[in-house]
MIDREN-314563 format. One record per residue (C-alpha): residue number from 1; residue in one letter; x negated, y negated, z negated. Coordinates in steps of 0.02 Angstrom, whole numbers, plus 50000, padded with zeros to 5 digits. Example, Ala and Ser with C-alpha at 12.3 -4.5 7.8 and 13.67 -1.06 7.14 Angstrom:
2
+-----+---------+-------+-------+-------+
| num | residuo |     u |     v |     w |
+-----+---------+-------+-------+-------+
|   1 |       A | 49385 | 50225 | 49610 |
|   2 |       S | 49316 | 50053 | 49643 |
+-----+---------+-------+-------+-------+
This chain:
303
+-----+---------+-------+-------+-------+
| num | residuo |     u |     v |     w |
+-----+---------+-------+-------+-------+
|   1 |       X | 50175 | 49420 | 52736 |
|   2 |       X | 50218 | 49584 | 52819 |
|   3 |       X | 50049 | 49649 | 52801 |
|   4 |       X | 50081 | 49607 | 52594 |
|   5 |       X | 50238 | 49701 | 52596 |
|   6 |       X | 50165 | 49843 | 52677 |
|   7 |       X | 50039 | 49867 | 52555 |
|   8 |       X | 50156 | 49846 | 52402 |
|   9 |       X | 50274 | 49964 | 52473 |
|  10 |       X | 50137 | 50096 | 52508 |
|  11 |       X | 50049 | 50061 | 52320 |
|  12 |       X | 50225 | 50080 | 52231 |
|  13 |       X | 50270 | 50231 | 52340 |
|  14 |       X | 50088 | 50294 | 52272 |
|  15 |       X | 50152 | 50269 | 52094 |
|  16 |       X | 50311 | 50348 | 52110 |
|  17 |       X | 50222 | 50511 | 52167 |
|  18 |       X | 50085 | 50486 | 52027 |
|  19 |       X | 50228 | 50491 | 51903 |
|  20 |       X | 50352 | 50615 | 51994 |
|  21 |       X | 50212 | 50751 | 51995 |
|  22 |       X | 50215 | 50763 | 51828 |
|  23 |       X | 50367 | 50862 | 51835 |
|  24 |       X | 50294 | 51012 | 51870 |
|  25 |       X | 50094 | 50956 | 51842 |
|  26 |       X | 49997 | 51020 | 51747 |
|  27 |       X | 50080 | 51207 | 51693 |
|  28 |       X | 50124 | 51164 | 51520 |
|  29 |       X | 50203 | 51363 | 51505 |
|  30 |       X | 50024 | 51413 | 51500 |
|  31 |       X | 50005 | 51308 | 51321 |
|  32 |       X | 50146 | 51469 | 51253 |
|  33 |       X | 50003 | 51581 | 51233 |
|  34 |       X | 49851 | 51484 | 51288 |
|  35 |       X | 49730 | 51391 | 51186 |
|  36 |       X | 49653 | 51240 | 51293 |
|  37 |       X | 49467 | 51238 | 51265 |
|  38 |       X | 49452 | 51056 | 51331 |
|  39 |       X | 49579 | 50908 | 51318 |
|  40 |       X | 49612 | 50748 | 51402 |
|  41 |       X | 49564 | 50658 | 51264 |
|  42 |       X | 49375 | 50763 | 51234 |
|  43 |       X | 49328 | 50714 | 51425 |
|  44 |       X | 49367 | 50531 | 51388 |
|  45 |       X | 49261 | 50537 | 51243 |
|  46 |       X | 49136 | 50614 | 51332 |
|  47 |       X | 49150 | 50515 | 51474 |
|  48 |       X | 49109 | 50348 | 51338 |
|  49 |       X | 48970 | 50433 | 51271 |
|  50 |       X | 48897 | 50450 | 51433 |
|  51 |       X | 48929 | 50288 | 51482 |
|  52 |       X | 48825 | 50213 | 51345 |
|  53 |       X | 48680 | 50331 | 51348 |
|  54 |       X | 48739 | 50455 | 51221 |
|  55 |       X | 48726 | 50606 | 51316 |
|  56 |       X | 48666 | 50723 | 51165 |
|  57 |       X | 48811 | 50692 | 51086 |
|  58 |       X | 48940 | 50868 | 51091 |
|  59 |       X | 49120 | 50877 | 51064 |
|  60 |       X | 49133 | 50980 | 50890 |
|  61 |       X | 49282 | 51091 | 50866 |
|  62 |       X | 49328 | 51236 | 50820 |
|  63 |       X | 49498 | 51325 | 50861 |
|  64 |       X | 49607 | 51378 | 50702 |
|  65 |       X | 49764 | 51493 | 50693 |
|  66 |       X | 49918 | 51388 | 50616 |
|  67 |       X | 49916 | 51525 | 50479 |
|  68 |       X | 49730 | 51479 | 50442 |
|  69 |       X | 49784 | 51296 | 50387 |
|  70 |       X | 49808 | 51237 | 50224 |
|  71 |       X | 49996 | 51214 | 50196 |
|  72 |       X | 49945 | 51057 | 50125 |
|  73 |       X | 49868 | 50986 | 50292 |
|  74 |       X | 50028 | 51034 | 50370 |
|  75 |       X | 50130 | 50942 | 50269 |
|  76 |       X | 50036 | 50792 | 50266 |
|  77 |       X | 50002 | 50765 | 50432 |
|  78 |       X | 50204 | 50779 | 50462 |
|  79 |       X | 50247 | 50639 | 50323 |
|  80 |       X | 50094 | 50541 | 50384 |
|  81 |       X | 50146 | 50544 | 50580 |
|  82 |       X | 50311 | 50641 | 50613 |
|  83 |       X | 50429 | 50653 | 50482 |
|  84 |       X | 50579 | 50701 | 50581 |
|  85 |       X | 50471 | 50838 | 50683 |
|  86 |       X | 50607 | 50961 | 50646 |
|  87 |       X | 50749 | 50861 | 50702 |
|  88 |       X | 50700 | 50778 | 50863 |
|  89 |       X | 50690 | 50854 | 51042 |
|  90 |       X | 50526 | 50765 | 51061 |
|  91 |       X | 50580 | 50574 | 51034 |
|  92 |       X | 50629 | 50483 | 50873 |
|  93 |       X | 50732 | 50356 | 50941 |
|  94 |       X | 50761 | 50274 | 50797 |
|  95 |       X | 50592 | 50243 | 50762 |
|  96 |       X | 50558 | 50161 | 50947 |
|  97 |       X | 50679 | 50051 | 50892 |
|  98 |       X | 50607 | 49991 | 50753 |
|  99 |       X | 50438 | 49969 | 50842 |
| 100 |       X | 50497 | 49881 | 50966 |
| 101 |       X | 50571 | 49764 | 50870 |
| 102 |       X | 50422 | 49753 | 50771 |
| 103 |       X | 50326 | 49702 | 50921 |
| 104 |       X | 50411 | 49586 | 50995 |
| 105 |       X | 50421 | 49489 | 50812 |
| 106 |       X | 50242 | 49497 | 50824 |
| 107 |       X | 50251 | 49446 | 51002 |
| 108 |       X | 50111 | 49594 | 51022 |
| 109 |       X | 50070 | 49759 | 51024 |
| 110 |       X | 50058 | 49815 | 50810 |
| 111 |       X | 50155 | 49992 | 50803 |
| 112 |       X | 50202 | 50138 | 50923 |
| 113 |       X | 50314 | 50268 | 50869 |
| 114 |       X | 50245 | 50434 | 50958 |
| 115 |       X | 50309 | 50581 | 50862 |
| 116 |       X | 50200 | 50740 | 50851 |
| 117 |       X | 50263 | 50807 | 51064 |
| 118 |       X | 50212 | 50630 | 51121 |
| 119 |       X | 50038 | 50641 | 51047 |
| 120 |       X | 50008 | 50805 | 51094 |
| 121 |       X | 50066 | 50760 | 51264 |
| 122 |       X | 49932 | 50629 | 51286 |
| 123 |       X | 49819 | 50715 | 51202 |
| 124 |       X | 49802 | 50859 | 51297 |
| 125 |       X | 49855 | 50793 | 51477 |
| 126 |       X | 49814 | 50591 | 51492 |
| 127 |       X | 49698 | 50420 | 51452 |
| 128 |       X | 49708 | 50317 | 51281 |
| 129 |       X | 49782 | 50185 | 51423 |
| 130 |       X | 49939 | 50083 | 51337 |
| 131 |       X | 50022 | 50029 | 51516 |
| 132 |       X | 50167 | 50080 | 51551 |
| 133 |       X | 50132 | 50212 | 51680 |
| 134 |       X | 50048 | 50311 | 51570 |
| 135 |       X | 50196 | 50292 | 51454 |
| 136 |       X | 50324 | 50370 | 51556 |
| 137 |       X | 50221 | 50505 | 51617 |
| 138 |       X | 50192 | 50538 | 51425 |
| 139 |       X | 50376 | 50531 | 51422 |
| 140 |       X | 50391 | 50671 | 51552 |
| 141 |       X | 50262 | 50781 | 51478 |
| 142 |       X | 50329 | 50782 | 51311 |
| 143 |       X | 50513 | 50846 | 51369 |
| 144 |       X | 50430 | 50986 | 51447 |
| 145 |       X | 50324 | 51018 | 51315 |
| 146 |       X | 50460 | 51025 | 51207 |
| 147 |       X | 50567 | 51141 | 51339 |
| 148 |       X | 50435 | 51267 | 51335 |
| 149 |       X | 50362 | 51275 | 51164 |
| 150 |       X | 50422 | 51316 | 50995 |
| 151 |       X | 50397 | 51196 | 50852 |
| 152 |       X | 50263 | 51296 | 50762 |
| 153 |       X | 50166 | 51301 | 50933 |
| 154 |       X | 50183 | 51126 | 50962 |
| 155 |       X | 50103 | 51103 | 50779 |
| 156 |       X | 49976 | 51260 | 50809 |
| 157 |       X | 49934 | 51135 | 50952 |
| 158 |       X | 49910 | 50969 | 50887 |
| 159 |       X | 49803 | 51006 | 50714 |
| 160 |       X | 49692 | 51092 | 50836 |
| 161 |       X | 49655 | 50945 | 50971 |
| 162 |       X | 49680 | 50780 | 50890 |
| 163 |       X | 49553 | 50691 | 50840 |
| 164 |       X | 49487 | 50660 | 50690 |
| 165 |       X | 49310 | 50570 | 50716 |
| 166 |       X | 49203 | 50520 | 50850 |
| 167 |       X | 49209 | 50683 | 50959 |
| 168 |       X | 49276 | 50771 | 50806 |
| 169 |       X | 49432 | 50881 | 50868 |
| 170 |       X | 49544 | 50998 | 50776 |
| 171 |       X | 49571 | 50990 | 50565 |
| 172 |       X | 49418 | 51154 | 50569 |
| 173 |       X | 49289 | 51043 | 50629 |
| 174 |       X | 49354 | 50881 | 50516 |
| 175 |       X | 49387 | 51012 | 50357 |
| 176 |       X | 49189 | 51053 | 50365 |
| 177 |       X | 49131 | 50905 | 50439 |
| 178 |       X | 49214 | 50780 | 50282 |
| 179 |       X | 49218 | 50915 | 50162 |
| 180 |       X | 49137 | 51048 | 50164 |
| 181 |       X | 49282 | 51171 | 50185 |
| 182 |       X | 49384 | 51268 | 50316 |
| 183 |       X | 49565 | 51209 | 50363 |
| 184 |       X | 49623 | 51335 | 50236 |
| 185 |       X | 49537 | 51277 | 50114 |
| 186 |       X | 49602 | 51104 | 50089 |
| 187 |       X | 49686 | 51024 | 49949 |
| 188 |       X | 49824 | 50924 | 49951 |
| 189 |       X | 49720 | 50756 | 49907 |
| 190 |       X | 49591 | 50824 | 50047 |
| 191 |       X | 49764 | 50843 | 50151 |
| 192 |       X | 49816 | 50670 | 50118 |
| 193 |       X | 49661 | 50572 | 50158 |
| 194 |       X | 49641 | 50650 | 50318 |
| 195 |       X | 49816 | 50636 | 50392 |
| 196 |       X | 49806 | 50439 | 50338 |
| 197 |       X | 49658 | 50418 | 50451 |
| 198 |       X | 49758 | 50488 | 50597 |
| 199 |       X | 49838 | 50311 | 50662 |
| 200 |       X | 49652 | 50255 | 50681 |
| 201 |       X | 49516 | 50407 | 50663 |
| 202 |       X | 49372 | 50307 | 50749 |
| 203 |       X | 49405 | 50146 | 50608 |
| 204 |       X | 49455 | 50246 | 50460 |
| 205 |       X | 49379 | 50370 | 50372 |
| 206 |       X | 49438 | 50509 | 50221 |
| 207 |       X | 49272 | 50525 | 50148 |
| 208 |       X | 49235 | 50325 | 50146 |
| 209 |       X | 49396 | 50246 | 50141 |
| 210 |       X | 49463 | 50081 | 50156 |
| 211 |       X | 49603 | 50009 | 50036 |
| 212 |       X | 49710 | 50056 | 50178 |
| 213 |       X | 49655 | 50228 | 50183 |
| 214 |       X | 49646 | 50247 | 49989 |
| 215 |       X | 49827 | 50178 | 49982 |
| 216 |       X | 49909 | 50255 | 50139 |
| 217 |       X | 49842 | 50439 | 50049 |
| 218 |       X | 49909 | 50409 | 49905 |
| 219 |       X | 50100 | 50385 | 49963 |
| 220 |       X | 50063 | 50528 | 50078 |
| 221 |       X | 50021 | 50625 | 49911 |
| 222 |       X | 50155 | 50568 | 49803 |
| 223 |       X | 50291 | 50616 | 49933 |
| 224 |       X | 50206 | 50792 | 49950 |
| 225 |       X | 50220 | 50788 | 49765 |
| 226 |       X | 50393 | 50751 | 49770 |
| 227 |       X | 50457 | 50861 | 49910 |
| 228 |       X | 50351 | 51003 | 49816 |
| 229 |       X | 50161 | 51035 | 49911 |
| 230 |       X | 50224 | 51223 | 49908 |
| 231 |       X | 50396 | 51268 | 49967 |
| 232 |       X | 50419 | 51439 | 49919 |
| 233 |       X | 50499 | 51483 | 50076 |
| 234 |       X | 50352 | 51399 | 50178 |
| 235 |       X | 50288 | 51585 | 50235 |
| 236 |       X | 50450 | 51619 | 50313 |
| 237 |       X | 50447 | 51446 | 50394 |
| 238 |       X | 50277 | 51435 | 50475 |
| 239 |       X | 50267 | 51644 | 50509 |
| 240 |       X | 50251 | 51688 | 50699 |
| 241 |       X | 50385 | 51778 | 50779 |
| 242 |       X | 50403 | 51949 | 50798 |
| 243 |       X | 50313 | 52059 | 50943 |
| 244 |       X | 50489 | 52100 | 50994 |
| 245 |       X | 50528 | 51928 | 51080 |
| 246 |       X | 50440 | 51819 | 51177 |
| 247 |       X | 50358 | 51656 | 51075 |
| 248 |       X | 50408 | 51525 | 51174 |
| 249 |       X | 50605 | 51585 | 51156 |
| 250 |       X | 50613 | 51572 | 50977 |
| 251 |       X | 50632 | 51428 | 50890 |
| 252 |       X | 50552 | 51407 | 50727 |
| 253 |       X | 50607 | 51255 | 50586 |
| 254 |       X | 50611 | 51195 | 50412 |
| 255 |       X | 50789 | 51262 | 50365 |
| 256 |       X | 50929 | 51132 | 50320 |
| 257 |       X | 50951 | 51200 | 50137 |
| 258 |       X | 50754 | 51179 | 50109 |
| 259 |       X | 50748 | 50998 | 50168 |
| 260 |       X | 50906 | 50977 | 50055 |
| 261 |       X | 50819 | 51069 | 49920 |
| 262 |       X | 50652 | 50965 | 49928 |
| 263 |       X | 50749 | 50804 | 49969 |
| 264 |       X | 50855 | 50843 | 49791 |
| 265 |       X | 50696 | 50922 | 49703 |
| 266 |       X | 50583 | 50786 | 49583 |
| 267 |       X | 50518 | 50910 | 49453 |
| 268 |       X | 50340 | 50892 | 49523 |
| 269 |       X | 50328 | 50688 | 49529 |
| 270 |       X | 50231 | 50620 | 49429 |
| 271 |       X | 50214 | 50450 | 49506 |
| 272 |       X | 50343 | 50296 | 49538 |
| 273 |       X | 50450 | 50365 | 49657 |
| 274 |       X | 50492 | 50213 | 49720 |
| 275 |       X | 50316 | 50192 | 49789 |
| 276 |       X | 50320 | 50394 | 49844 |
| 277 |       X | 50478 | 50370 | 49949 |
| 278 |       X | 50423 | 50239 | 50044 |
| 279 |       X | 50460 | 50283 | 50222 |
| 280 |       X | 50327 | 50306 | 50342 |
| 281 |       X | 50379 | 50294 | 50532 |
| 282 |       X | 50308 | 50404 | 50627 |
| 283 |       X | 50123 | 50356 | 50558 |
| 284 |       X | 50170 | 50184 | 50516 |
| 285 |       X | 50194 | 50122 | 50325 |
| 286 |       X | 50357 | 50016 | 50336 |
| 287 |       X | 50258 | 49894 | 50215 |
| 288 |       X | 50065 | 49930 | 50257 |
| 289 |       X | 49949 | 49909 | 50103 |
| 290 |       X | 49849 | 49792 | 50216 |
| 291 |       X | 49940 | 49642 | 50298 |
| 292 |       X | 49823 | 49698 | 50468 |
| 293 |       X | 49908 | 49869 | 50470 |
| 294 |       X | 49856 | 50024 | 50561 |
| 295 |       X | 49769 | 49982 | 50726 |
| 296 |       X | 49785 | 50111 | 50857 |
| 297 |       X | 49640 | 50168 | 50901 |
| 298 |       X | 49606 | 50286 | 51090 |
| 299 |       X | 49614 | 50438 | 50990 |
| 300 |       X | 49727 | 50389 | 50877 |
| 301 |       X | 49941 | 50437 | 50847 |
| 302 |       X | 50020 | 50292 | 50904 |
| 303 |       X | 50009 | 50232 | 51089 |
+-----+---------+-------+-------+-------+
């Protein structure tokens, strides 16, 4: 029994330190002006293709400047995954909430609630594992991620390494791969399809969608519709900082009278807009289309 208790003791001392180093592992200050060339996420992928005999198969993206996306991607991909991005330090705890409660109805795991920091956080640094090791070291990384970065970096960030295909990273590589396009090229129907295959990219596709897909894009639309697809202010919003101070001390977000302009503003809707306010939760349709709903896939938004 001793010898048991040893070995416990020694494996949960292991995990503490597994977790604990992620308090200053890896250097997330680098991310302020450096753009990673491979992720967590591309070496698991990898890793799979490898593992089944694949090893042909490349990792296709290709880096993109924030100011080089379609303002439509943009704001679809926040009402599809994040829609309190602005708000939140990197948690939306009301959304967890709701999750959790949703799961444990369920009595399994259906829905996650990672905002935008969390995703990027796994993306970048860990595994598609759901335990809950992997959780709190998620947990860690995000905090400093949001610490270090600004908003528009943590954005710049995440359109350019999630995943939007098998081994297709970054909304360059799915704008031409899907359609044809670059990332500034996108329209806002383009925009929508692609930021409702996010909960699931290896299931779901924009090009041959399911009535999940098909559904899921077109509340995504008729919100952008409704909020206006372009804010006239968006420039200011999404422009880098000055040379004269450093980017990871300024903090760049949607104004409060622009979210209270486009939350008042229906000029544009064309649509019921009871079906275009229907909330999503941070990638999650609070009614899904499809009684299944989205299934988290290892590249996917929710954990």
């Amino acid at each position: 029994m001793k010898l048991i208790r040893n070995i416990i003791g020694i494996l949960l001392l292991l995990t503490v330190f597994d977790i604990a180093r992620y308090l200053v592992y890896p250097d997330v200050g680098r991310l302020v002006t450096e753009n990673p060339s491979v992720t967590a996420f591309m070496e698991y992928r990898e890793d799979q293709w490898r593992s089944e005999g694949l090893d042909d198969r490349k990792i296709n993206q290709r880096w993109v400047p924030l100011d080089r996306v379609s303002p439509n991607l943009v704001k679809a991909v926040l009402i599809s995954e994040d829609n309190k991005f602005w708000e939140h330090k990197g948690f939306d705890y009301e959304a967890i909430e709701k999750a959790i409660e949703k799961n444990i109805e369920a009595k399994k795991f259906e829905s996650g609630a990672s905002t935008i920091s969390q995703q990027l956080a796994k993306n970048l640094f860990l595994s598609p594992s759901k335990n809950p090791v992997r959780k709190i070291k998620e947990a860690i990384l995000t905090w400093r991620i949001e610490k270090s970065l600004t908003k528009r970096r943590i954005l710049e960030l995440y359109v350019n390494v999630a995943e939007w295909g098998d081994g297709i990273f970054g909304i360059e590589a799915a704008a031409r791969h899907y359609y044809g396009v670059s990332a500034s090229g996108l329209s806002a129907r383009q925009a929508a399809r692609l930021a409702a295959v996010l909960p699931n990219p290896l299931k779901f596709s924009p090009v041959n969608p399911s009535s999940y897909v098909r559904n899921r894009a077109k509340r995504i639309y008729a919100i952008m519709r409704r909020r206006g697809v372009v804010l006239p202010d968006y420039k200011e919003v999404m422009t880098p900082p000055s040379d004269t101070a450093p980017v990871d001390t300024v903090v760049v977000g949607v104004p409060d009278y622009l979210l209270e302009g486009a939350a008042s503003g229906d000029s544009t809707d064309t649509g019921s807009s009871e079906e275009a306010e229907r909330p999503f939760v941070n990638g999650n349709p609070a009614e899904p289309a499809e009684s299944s709903g989205p299934v988290p896939g290892d590249g996917s938004s929710n954990p």
